[in-house]
Kinemage of the C-alpha trace (Angstrom):
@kinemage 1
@onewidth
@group {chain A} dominant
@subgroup {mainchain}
@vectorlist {calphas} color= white
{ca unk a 1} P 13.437 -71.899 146.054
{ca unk a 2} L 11.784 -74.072 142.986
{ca unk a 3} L 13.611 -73.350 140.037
{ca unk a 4} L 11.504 -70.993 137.766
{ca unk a 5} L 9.603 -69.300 140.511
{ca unk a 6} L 11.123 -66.296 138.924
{ca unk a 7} L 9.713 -66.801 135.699
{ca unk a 8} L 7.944 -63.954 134.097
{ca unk a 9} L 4.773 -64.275 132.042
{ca unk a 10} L 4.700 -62.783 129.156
{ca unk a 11} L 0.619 -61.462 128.658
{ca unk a 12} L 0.969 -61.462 124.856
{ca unk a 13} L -1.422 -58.741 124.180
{ca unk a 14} L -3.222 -58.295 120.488
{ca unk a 15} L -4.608 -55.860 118.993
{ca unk a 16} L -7.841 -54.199 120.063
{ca unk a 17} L -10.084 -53.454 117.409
{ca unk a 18} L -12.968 -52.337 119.173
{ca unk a 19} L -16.406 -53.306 120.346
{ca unk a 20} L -19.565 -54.534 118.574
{ca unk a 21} L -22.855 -55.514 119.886
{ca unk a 22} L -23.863 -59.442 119.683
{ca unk a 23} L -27.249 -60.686 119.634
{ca unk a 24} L -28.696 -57.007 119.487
{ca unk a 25} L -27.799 -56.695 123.624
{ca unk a 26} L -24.282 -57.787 125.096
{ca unk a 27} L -21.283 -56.289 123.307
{ca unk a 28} L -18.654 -57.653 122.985
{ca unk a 29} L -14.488 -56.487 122.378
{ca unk a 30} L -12.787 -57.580 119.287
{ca unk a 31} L -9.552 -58.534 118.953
{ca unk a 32} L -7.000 -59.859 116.364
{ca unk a 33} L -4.223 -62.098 116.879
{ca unk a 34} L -2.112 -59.002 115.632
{ca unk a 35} L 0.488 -58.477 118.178
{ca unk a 36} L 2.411 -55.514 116.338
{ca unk a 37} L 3.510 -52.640 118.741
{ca unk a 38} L 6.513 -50.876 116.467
{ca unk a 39} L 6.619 -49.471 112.888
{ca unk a 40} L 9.630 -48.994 110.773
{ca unk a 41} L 9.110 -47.095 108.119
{ca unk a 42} L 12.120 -46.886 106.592
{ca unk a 43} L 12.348 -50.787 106.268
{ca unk a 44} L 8.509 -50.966 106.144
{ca unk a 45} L 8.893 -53.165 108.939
{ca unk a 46} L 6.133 -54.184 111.595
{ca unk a 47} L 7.606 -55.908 114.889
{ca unk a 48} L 6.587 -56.413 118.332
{ca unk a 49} L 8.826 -54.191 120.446
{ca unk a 50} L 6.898 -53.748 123.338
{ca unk a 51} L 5.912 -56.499 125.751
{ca unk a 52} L 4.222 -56.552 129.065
{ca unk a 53} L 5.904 -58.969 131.649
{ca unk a 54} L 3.765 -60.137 135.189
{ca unk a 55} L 5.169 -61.858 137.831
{ca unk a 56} L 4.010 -64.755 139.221
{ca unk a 57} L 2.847 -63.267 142.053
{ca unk a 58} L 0.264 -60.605 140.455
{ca unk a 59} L -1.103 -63.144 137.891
{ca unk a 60} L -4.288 -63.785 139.739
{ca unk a 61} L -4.951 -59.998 139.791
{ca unk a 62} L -4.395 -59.766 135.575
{ca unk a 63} L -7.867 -59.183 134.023
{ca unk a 64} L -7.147 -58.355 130.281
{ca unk a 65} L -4.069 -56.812 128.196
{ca unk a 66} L -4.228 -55.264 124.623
{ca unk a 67} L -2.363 -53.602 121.884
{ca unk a 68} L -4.814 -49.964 121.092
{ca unk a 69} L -5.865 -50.291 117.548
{ca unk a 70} L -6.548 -46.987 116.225
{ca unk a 71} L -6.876 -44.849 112.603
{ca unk a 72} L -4.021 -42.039 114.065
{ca unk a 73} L -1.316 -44.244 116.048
{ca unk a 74} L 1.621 -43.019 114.564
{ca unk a 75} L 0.513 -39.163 114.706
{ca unk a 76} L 2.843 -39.419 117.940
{ca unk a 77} L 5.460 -42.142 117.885
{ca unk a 78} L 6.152 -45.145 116.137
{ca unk a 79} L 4.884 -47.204 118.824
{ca unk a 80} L 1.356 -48.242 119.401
{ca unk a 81} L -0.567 -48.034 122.744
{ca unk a 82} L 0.155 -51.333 125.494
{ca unk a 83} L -2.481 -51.407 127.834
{ca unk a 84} L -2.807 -53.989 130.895
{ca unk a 85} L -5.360 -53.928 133.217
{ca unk a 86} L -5.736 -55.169 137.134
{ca unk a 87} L -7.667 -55.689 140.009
{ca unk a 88} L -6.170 -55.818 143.245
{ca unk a 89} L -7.078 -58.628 145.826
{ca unk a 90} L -7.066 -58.547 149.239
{ca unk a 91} L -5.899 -61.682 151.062
C-alpha cells in the first residue's frame, strides 16, 4: 500500500450566493470564498464546522460542492446547508 492512499480530500466548499446571467445568455453561479457553516451567537462567532471529506476513489465522480447561502438559514439550526454533488461512472 503507498503511504497516503488513505488520504481524504477535503472539497472545501464556499458559499453559494446564487446565479446571474453573463453576457445577456449563459448564467452563471456565484460564489464567495466564504466557507462559514456554524453560527454562535452567544460568542458572535462564525466557524466552519461542517466539512465534506471524498475519498480518493470517488474523486473523479465529484462535480461541484457548496455552502447554501440564503436570507432564513438559521430559522432552523445554527448550521448552514453543505451540499456535494456527483455523477457516477461506469468503468
Amino acid at each position: 500500500m503507498v503511504r497516503g492512499s488513505l488520504k481524504l480530500l477535503d472539497l472545501r466548499p464556499v458559499e453559494s450566493v446564487g446565479k446571474i446571467a453573463v453576457n445577456n445568455a449563459n448564467i452563471k453561479n456565484l460564489s464567495r470564498d466564504i466557507v462559514w457553516t456554524y453560527f454562535y451567537k452567544k460568542q458572535d462567532q462564525f466557524s466552519r464546522f461542517d466539512y465534506i471529506l471524498a475519498s480518493q476513489g470517488i474523486r473523479n465522480e465529484y462535480v461541484t460542492s457548496f455552502v447554501k447561502a440564503h436570507n432564513d438559514w438559521g430559522v432552523a439550526s445554527d448550521h448552514r446547508i453543505v451540499v456535494a454533488k456527483f455523477a457516477a461512472k461506469d468503468y
